[in-house]
C-alpha positions as CSV (number, residue, x, y, z in Angstrom):
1,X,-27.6,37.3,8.8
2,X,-28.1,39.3,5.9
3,X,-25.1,42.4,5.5
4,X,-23.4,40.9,8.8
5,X,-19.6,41.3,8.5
6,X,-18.1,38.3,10.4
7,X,-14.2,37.1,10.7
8,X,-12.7,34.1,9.7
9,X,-13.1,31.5,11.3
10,X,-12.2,27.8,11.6
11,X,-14.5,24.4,11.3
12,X,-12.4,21.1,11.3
13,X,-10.5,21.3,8.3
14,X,-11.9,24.6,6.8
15,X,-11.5,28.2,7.3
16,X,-14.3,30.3,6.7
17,X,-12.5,33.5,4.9
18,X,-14.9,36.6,4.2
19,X,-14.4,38.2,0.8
20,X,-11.0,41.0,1.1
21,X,-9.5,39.3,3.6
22,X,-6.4,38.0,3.6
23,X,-5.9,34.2,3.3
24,X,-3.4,33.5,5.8
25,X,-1.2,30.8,5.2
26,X,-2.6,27.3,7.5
27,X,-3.2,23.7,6.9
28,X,-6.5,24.2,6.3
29,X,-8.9,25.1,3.4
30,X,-10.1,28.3,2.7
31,X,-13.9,28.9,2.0
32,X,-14.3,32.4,0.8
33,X,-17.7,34.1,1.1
34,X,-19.1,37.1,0.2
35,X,-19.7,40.0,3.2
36,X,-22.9,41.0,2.0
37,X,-23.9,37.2,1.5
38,X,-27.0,35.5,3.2
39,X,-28.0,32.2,3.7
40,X,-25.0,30.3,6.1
41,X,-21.6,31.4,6.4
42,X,-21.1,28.3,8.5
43,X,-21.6,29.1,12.2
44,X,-24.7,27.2,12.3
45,X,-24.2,24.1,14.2
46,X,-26.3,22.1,11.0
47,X,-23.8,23.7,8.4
48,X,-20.7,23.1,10.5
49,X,-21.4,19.4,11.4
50,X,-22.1,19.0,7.4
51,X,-18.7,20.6,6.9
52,X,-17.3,17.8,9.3
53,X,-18.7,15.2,8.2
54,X,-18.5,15.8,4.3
55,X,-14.3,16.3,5.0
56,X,-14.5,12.6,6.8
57,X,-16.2,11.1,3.4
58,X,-14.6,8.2,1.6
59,X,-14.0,8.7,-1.8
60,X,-15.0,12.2,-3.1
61,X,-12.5,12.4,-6.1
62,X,-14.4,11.9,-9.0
63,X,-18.1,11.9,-8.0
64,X,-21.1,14.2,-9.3
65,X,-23.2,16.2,-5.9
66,X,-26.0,17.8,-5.6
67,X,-26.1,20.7,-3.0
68,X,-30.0,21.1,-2.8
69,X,-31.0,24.1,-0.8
70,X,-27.5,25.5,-1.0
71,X,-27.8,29.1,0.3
72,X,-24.5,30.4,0.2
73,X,-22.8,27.3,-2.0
74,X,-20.5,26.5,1.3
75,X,-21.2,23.3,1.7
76,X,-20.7,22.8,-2.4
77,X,-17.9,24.6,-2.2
78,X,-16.2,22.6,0.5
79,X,-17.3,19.5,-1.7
80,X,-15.5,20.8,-4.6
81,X,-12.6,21.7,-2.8
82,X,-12.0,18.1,-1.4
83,X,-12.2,16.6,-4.8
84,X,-16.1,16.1,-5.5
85,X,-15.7,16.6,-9.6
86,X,-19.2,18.5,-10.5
87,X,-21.6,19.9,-8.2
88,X,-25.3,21.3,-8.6
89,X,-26.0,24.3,-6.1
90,X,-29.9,24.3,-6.5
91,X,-32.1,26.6,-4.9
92,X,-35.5,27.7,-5.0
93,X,-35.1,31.3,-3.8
94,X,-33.1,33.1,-6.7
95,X,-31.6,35.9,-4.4
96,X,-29.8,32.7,-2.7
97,X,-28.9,31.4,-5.8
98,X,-27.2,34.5,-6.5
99,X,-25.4,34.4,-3.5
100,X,-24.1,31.0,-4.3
101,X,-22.5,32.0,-7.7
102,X,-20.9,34.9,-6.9
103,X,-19.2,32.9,-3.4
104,X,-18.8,30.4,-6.6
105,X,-17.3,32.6,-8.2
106,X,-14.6,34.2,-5.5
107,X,-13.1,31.0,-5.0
108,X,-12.9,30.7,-8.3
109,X,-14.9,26.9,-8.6
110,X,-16.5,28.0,-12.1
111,X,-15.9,25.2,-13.8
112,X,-16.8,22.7,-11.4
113,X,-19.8,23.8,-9.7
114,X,-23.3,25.2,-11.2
115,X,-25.8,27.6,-9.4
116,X,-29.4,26.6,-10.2
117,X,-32.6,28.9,-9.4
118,X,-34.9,26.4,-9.6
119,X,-37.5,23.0,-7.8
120,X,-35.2,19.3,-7.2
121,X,-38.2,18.7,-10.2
122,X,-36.3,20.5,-12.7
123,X,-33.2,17.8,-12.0
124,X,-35.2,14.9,-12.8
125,X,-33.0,13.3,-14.9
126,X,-30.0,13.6,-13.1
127,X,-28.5,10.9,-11.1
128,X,-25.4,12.0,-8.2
129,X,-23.1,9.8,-5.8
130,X,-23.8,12.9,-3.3
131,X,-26.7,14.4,-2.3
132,X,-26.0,17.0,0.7
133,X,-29.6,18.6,1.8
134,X,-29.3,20.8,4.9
135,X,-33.2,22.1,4.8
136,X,-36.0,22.1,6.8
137,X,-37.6,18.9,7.8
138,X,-40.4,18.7,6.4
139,X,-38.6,19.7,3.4
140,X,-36.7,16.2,3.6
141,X,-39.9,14.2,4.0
142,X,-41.7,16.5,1.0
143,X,-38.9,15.4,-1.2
144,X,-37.3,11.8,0.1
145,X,-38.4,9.7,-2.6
146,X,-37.3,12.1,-5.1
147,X,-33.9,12.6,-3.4
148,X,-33.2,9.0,-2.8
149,X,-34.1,8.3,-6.7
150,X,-32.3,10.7,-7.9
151,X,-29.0,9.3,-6.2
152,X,-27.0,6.5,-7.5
153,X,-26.7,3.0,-5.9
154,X,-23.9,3.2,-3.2
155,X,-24.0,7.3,-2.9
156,X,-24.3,9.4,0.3
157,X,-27.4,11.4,1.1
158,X,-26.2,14.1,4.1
159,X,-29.6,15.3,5.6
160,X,-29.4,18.3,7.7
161,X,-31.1,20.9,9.0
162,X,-33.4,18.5,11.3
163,X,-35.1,19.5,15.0
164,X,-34.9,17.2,17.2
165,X,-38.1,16.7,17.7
166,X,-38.3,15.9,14.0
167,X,-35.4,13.3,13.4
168,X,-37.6,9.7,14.1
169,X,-39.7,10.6,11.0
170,X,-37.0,11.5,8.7
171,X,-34.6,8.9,9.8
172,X,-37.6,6.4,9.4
173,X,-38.6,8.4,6.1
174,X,-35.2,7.3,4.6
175,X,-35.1,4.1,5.8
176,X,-38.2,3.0,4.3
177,X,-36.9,4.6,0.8
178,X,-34.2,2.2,0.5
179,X,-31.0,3.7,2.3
180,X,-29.1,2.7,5.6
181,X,-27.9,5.1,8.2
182,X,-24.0,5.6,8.1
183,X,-23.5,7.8,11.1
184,X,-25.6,10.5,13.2
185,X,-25.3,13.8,14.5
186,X,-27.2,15.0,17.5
187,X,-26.5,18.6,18.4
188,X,-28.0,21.2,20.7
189,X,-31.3,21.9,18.8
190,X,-30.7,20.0,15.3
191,X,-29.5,16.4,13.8
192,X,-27.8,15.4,10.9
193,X,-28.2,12.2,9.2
194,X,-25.1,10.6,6.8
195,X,-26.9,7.8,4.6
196,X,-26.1,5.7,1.8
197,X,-28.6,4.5,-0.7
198,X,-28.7,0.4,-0.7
């Protein structure tokens, strides 16, 4: 939560580093974030199955990802770190989008990631071979034709953030807007969906 100081701590080939502390030396790849930072330092079971299943994705070199309802910027940052070439971190709630640029900014990702304070409307025009969306559900079904337009033929949408009781209708959702489903997630209270646009 909000001014929680937490330790680092590992998620499959991440370490989740708070800002000061020392990076120790490991095979796996630090994620620094600020202390004072809100908005998912990665304990949540929906961030930390994203993390997974984002370090398990074919082909990341090179593409362009949207991070919509990034928080933090973790799961853009983890994207960036494995290779992704640009990402947008969009949010709609500036004091997260604030968060994201400075946790941006302490791993030093500047050049290839952008904070955006903003609605997925003000992207319209954009196209990404990633879309990585861990928000609510009805969130997802609000926005799926909008997300699946706006990704390229052959990219990954990672949908996240989903309660149980909610993932039929946004699987279906999906479905029905022209994607296939990749793999699944079911967890203790939430699912996470890895899809790829047809």
């Amino acid at each position: 939560m909000y001014g929680r100081i937490f330790r680092p701590f590992a998620i499959g080939q991440f370490t989740i580093v708070p800002e000061g502390e020392i990076i120790s030396k490991s095979d796996t790849i630090p994620l620094i974030l600020g202390k004072k930072g809100a908005f998912g330092s990665g304990e949540h079971e929906t961030t930390a199955s994203c993390l997974e299943f984002i370090a398990a994705l074919p082909g990341l070199s090179g593409m362009h990802a949207l991070d919509l309802g990034s928080g933090t910027g973790i799961l853009a940052i983890a994207a960036a770190r494995l290779g992704v070439n640009h990402v947008v971190a969009l949010d709609i709630d500036w004091k997260a989008a604030v968060s994201c640029a400075d946790n941006v900014r302490l791993n030093d990702m500047g050049e290839q990631i952008v904070s955006v304070c903003g609605e997925l409307a003000c992207l319209a025009d954009c196209s990404f071979d990633l879309l990585l969306a861990n928000i609510y559900a009805d969130i997802h079904l609000a926005l799926s034709s909008q997300m699946v337009a706006m990704t390229r033929p052959g990219g990954y949408l990672l949908l996240s953030g989903i309660p149980l009781q909610d993932k039929f209708d946004v699987q279906q959702r999906f479905l029905r807007e022209g994607c296939e489903q990749i793999d699944s997630r079911i967890m203790e209270e939430y699912s996470t969906f890895l899809m790829r646009k047809l």
